[in-house]
C-alpha positions, -999 to 999 in steps of 0.1 A, spaced: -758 -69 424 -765 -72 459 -774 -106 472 -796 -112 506 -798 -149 524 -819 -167 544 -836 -133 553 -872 -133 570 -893 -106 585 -898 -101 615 -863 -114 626 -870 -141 655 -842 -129 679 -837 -140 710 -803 -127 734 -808 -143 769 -777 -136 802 -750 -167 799 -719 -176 823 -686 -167 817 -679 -185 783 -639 -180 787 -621 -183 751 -645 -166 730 -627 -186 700 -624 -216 713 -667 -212 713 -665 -212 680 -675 -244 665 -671 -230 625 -641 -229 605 -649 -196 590 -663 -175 617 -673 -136 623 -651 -123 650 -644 -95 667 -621 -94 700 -596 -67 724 -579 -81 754 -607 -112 757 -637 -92 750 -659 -87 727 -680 -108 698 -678 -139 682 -707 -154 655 -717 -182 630 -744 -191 607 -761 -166 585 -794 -150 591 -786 -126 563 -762 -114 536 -754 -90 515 -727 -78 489 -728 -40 492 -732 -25 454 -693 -4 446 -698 32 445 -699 66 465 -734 59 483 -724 25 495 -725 35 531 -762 48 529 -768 13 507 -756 -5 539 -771 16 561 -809 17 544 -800 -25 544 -794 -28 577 -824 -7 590 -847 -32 572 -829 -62 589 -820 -54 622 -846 -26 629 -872 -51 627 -867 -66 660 -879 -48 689 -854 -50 719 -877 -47 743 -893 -80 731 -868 -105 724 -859 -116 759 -832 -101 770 -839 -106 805 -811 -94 829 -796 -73 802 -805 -40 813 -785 -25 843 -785 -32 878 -819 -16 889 -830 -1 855 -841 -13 820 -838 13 800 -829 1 762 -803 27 762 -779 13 792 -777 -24 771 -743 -34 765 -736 -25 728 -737 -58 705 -769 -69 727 -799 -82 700 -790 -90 664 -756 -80 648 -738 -75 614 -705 -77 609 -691 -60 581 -659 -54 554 -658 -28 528 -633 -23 507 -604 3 504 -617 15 472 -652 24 467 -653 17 429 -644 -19 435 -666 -49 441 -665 -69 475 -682 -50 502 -701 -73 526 -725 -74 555 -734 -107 573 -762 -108 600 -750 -146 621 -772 -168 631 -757 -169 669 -737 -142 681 -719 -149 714 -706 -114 735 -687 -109 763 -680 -70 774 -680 -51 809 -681 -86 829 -715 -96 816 -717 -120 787 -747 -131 767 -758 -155 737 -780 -141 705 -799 -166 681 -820 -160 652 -846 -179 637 -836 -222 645 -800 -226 658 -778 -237 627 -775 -271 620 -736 -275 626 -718 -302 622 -692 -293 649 -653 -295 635 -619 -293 657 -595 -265 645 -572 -277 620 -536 -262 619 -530 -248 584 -498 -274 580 -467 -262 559 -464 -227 546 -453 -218 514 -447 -178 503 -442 -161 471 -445 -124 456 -477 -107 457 -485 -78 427 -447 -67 430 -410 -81 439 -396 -64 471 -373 -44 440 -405 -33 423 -423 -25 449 -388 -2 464 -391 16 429 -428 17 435 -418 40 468 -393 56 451 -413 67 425 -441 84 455 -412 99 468 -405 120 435 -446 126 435 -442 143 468 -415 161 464 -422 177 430 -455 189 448 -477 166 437 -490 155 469 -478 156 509 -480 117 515 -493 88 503 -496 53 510 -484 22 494 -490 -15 502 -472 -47 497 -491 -83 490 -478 -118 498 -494 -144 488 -493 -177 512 -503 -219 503 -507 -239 533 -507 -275 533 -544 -277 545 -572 -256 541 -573 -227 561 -590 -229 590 -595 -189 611 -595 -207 641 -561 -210 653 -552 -184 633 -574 -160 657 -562 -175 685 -528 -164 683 -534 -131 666 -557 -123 701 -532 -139 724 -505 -125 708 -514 -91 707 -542 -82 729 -546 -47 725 -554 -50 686 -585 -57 677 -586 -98 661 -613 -95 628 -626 -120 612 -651 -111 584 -659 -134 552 -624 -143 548 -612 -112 557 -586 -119 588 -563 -102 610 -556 -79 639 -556 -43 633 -540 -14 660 -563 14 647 -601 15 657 -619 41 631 -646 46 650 -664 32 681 -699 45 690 -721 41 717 -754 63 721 -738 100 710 -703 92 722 -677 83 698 -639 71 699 -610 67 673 -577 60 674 -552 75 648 -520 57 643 -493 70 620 -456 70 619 -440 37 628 -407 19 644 -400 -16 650 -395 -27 687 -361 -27 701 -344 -61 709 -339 -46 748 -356 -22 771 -330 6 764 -327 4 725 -367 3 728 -368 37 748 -345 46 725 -366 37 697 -397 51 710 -380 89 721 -371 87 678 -399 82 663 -417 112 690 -383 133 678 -390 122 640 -399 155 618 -407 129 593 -432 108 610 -444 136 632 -457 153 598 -474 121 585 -489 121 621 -503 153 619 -517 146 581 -540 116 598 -551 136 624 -561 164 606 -580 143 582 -596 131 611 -606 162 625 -620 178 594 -641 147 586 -653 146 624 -661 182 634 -692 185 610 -703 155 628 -697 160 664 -714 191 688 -682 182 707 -647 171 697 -617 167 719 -582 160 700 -548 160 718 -521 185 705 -495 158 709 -494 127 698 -482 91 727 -467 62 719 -484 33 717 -464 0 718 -469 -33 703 -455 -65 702 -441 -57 670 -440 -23 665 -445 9 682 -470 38 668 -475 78 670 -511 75 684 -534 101 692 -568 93 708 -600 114 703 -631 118 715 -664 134 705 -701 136 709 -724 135 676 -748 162 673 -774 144 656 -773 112 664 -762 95 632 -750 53 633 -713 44 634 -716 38 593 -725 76 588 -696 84 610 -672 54 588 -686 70 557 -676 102 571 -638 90 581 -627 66 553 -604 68 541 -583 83 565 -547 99 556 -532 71 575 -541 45 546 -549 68 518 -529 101 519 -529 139 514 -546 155 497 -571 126 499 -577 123 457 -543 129 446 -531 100 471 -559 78 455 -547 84 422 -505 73 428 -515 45 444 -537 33 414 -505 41 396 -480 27 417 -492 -3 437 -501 -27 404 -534 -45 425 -564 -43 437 -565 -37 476 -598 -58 482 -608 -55 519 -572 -45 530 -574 -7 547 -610 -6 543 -631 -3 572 -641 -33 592 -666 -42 619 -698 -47 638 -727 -29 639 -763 -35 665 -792 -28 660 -793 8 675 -765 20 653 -734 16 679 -707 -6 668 -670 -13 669 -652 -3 632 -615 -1 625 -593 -3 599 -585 -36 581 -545 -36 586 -520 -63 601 -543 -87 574 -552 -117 549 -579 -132 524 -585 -163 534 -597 -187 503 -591 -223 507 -558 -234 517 -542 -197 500 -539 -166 518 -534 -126 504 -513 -109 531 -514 -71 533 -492 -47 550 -486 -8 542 -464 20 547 -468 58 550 -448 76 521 -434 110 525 -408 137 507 -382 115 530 -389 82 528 -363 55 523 -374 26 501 -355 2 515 -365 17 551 -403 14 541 -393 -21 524 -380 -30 563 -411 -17 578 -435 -36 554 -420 -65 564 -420 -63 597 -462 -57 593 -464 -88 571 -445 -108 603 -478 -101 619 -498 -125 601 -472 -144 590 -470 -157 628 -505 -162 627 -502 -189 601 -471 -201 613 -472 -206 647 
């Protein structure tokens, strides 16, 4: 059942020019925030205006979408004093920053048969993009009593759904799957599960994941936390963006074993073919999309501070104008989480993984009132409940793959957020 909070019509929004507001999470005065943020830009927000649990099942993109149109569409955003928004000598609605007027951040989860699909509409929304920043309220500014982040405080970690043995047999056991015929590739994730000594607050957990590692995007959606490399989708009027990561190495522990690293993984007939498998799965959900699509025949490099990536960018104009959900719905789930062919994928990792995935791969974001918005894919992650914490990490699987190669490679993921609870 979906559930919608402190909801009224028409929304009383009101996004008004502010000064630079530096740390955009250091602003944040909530211990369990919404958060979205690339090299010290982009959107931070507390409160709820409105909520909603997404209903499981194949239409829950156009659920979300028809739910969002009769929250956010209610505001007209040439009314709710945006003075000094539009551009330098023009005020067309069109050339507002994306994220300007009322905002939902979103997480859906990997499987669309599962439960836990969320959309939350804050109460203040503070942006900074393109050297302008602004502030967005709804309704009353929350009543908050203001808190100072609190470290998490000793760490303790234990297995998740399977024991690095288990989960080695898991990937042993794809392996077989693949090359018997069954399928190309698939993907198969670990969980750790994390107890801190005090209650979790995102804060300083955000902090380090956006200072650490600026060119990821640092989430933070109903519990859902972490900093992901791969952007599904950005839109902004017709335009769209994506990013497609696949095949993986860890840094090198010099400059010369990381060149060497790097010219590997681009010589790799292994992750070269799982590279290719995400980006035609890519392509084939875009093109019906996009009058215009634009991907590179080869694939760069994109480095890390923990890893380095096959990444190919691409770019594309939609033909009819449909919001960054349609073009999500379109996408997920991608080869690079899921597999190929798409179903068969699905199925082994049902079989093999032994949990449920919850938010972890699934798409998460932010999305305005004009349908643009920021979504990628919810990896480098945790569920954040109380003091206890759900790491995620996951590996590409193909006729090649070494278990305890992937095991090495899932681990080196999980150190992600691992340093963001640690410090």
């Amino acid at each position: 059942m979906s559930v919608a909070i402190g909801l009224t019509r028409p929304l009383a929004v009101r996004t008004l020019p502010v000064g630079d507001p530096g740390d955009l999470v250091a602003a944040l005065p909530t211990a369990a925030p919404s958060a979205w943020i690339r090299r010290g830009e982009g959107l931070v927000g507390w409160g709820e205006a409105a909520r909603t649990e997404v209903p499981p099942g194949p239409g829950r993109f156009a659920w979300a979408r028809e739910w969002l149109s009769s929250v956010l569409a209610d505001t007209d955003l040439a009314d709710t004093g945006r003075a000094g928004m539009g551009p330098p000598g023009g005020k067309a609605d069109d050339a507002w920053p994306p994220g300007v007027g009322p905002v939902a951040f979103g997480s859906f989860t990997f499987d669309p048969d599962r439960p836990g699909s969320v959309l939350v509409v804050p109460k203040v929304v503070l942006a900074r993009r393109g050297g302008r920043a602004w502030l967005t309220t709804i309704g009353d500014p929350p009543e908050l009593e203001e808190s100072p982040p609190v470290e998490p405080g000793g760490i303790s970690y234990g297995d998740g759904s399977l024991t690095a043995p288990e989960w080695e047999h898991a990937v042993a056991r794809a392996v077989h799957a693949i090359r018997s015929g069954r399928l190309e590739k698939t993907v198969l994730a670990r969980d750790l599960m994390a107890v801190a000594e005090n209650p979790i607050d995102a804060r300083p957990l955000l902090s380090r994941l956006a200072d650490r590692y600026p060119d990821c995007y640092t989430f933070s959606v109903a519990g859902l936390l972490g900093a992901t490399p791969e952007l599904l989708v950005r839109r902004v009027g017709s335009e769209i963006e994506s990013l497609v990561l696949a095949g993986t190495t860890a840094r090198g522990d010099g400059a010369a074993d990381d060149v060497a690293r790097g010219a590997a993984l681009i010589a790799s007939a292994k992750d070269r073919h799982e590279h290719d498998c995400a980006v035609s799965s890519v392509r084939e959900a875009l093109a019906p999309l996009c009058a215009d699509l634009n991907v590179p025949d080869e694939p760069e490099l994109l480095a890390l501070a923990n890893v380095q990536h096959l990444a190919t960018f691409v770019t594309g104009k939609l033909a009819d104008g449909a919001s960054v959900l349609d073009v999500v719905a379109a996408m997920h789930p991608t080869a690079a989480v899921g597999g190929t062919p798409t179903a068969t994928a699905l199925d082994v990792i049902r079989e093999l993984e032994g949990m449920d995935r919850a938010g972890y791969a699934g798409p998460v974001g932010w999305i305005d009132s004009r349908g643009d918005g920021e979504w990628g894919i919810a990896l480098r992650c945790g569920i954040i409940e109380g003091n206890k914490a759900r790491l995620f990490a996951g590996c590409g699987i193909m006729g090649d793959s070494d278990p305890a190669a992937e095991l090495a490679e899932a681990q080196a993921k999980l150190r992600v957020m691992r340093y963001a609870l640690e410090g």
